[in-house]
C-alpha positions as CSV (number, residue, x, y, z in Angstrom):
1,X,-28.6,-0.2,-42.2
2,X,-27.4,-0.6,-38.6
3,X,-29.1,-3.0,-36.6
4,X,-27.1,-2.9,-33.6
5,X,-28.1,-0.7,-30.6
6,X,-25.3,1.1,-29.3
7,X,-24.9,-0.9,-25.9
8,X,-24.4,-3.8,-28.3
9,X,-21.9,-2.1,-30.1
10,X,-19.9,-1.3,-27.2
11,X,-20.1,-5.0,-26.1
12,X,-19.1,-6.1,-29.2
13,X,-16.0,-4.1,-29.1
14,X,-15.3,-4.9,-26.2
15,X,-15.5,-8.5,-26.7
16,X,-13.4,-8.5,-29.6
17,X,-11.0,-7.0,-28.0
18,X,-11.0,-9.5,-25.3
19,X,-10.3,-12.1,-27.9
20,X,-7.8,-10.1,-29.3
21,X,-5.9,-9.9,-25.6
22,X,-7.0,-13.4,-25.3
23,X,-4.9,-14.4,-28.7
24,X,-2.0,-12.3,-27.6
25,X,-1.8,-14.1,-24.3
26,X,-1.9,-17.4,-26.5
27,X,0.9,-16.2,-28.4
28,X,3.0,-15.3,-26.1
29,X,3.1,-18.1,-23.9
30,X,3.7,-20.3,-26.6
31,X,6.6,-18.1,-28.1
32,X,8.4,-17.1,-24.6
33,X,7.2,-19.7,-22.0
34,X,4.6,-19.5,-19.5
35,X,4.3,-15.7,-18.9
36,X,0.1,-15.6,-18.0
37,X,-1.7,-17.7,-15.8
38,X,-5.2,-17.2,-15.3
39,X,-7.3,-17.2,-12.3
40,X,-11.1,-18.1,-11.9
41,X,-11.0,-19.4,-8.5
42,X,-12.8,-17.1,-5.8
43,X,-10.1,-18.1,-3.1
44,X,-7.6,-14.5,-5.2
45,X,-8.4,-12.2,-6.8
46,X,-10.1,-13.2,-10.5
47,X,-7.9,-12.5,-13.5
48,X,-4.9,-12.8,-15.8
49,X,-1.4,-12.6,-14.0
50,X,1.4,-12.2,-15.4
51,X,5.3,-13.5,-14.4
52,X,6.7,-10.5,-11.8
53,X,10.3,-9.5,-13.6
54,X,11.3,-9.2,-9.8
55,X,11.1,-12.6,-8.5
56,X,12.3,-11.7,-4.7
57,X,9.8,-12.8,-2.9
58,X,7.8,-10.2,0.2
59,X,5.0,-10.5,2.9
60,X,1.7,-10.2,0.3
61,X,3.2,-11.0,-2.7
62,X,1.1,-13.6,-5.1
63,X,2.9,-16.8,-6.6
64,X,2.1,-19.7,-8.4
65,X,2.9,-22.9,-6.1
66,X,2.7,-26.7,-7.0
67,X,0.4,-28.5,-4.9
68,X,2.6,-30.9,-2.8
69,X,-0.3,-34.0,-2.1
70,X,-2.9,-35.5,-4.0
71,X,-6.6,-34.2,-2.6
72,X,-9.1,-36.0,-4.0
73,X,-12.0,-34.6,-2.2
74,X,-11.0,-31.4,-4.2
75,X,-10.2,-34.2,-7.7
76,X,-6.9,-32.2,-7.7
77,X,-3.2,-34.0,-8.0
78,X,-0.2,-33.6,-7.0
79,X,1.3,-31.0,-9.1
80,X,-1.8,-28.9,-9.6
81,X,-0.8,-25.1,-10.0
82,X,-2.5,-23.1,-7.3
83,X,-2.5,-19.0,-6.7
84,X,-1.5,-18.6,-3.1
85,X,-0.3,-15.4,-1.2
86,X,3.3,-15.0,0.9
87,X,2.1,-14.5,4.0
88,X,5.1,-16.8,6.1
89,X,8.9,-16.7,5.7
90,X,11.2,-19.2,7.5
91,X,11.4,-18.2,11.1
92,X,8.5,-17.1,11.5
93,X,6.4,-18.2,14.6
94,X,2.5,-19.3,13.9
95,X,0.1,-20.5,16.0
96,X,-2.4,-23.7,15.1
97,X,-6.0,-23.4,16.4
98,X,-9.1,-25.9,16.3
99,X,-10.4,-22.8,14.4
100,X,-8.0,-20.8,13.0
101,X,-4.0,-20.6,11.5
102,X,-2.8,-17.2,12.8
103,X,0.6,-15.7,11.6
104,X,1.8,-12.0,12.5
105,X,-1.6,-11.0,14.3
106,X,-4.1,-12.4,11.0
107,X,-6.6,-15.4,11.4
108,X,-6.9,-17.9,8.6
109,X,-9.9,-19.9,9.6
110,X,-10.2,-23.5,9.0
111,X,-13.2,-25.5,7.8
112,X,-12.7,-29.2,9.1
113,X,-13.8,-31.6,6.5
114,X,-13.6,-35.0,5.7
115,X,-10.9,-35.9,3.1
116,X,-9.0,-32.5,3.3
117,X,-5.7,-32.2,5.4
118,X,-5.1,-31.4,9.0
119,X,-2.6,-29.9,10.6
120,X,-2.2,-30.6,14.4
121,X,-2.6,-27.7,17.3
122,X,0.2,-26.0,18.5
123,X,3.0,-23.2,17.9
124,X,5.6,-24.0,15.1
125,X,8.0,-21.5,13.1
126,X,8.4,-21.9,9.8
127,X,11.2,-24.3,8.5
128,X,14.0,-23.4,6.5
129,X,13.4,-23.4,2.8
130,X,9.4,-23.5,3.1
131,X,6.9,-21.1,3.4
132,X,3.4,-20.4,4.3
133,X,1.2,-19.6,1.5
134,X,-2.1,-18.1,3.0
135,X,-4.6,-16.2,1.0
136,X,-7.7,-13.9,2.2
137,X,-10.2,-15.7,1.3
138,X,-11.8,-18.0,3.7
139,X,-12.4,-21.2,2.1
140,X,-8.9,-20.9,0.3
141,X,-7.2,-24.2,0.2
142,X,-3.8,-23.1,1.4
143,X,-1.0,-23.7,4.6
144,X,-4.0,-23.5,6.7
145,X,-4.3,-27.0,5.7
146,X,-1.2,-27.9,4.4
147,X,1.4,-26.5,6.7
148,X,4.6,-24.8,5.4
149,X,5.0,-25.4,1.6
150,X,8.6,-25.8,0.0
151,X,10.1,-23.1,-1.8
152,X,11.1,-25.5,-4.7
153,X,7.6,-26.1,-5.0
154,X,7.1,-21.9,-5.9
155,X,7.1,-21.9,-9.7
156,X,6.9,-18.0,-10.3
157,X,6.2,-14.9,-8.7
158,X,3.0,-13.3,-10.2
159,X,1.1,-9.8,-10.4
160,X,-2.2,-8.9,-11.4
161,X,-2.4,-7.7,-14.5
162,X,-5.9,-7.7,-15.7
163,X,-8.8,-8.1,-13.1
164,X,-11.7,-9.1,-14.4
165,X,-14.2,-7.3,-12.3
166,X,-14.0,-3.9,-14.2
167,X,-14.8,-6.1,-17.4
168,X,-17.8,-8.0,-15.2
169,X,-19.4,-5.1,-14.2
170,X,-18.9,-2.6,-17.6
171,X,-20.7,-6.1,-19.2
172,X,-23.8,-5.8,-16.5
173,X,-23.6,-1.9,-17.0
174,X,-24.4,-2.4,-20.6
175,X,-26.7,-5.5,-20.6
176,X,-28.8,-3.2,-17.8
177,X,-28.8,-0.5,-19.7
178,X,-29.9,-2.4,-23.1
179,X,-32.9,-4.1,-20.8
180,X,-34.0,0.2,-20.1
């Protein structure tokens, strides 16, 4: 006798199959090196990346940076692994507002609050060997509080390789339809 509905079924399915991709993850970063990092933050895009064979780095591309400074307001250290987007090269010119980080005609607004870096007003260009790291999000904590970032802080190149929002919502879809 069956005594799942078939919503359930699907969802169990589905979740084993997570587990199963879950395991396979575990495996292989513990066989090859770090190859997957994971992202729950909502400052990028929510999911599992994986290393980018091409590690040259463009305008847009994700990587995986090494905070520079101890923030305790955010109870992160130095060394922290955060998902940030290329969005400044060296050379390039930016402009600091009260408000706002622009670089090549995008905002990046700033939140001023206690215990997080500032970074003064003015124009700068990028140094050599650092970088701005920048991502779309608005309360990201990125360059828009800690100015250019070193390169040799830049631990890998990533690219999203399983979002989670199709899972999310096929997971509501069914739980809905189980509630009908």
């Amino acid at each position: 006798m069956n005594f799942l509905k078939g919503g359930q079924k699907k969802l169990k399915v589905f979740m084993i199959g997570m587990f199963l991709v879950i395991g396979f993850l575990a495996l292989a970063n513990i066989f090859a090196g770090k190859l997957f990092y994971i992202n729950t933050t909502d400052s990028a895009p929510k999911g599992i990346y994986k290393v980018s064979l091409n590690q040259n780095l463009h305008y847009g591309d994700y990587v995986i940076v090494s905070l520079p400074v101890d923030v305790p307001k955010l109870y992160v250290e130095k060394g922290f692994l955060l998902l940030k987007q290329v969005q400044g090269f060296p050379g390039d010119e930016y402009m600091v507002s009260n408000d706002a980080l622009e670089i090549r005609g995008k905002e990046y607004k700033i939140f001023h609050q206690e215990g997080l870096p500032e970074l003064a007003v003015g124009e700068r260009k990028v140094p050599e060997d650092e970088m701005l790291l920048l991502n779309d999000m608005e309360l990201s904590f990125d360059s828009r509080y800690l100015g250019p970032i070193s390169k040799e802080l830049i631990v890998k190149k990533v690219e999203l390789l399983l979002p989670y929002e199709p899972f999310i919502c096929f997971v509501k879809k069914v739980m809905q339809n189980e509630n009908l």
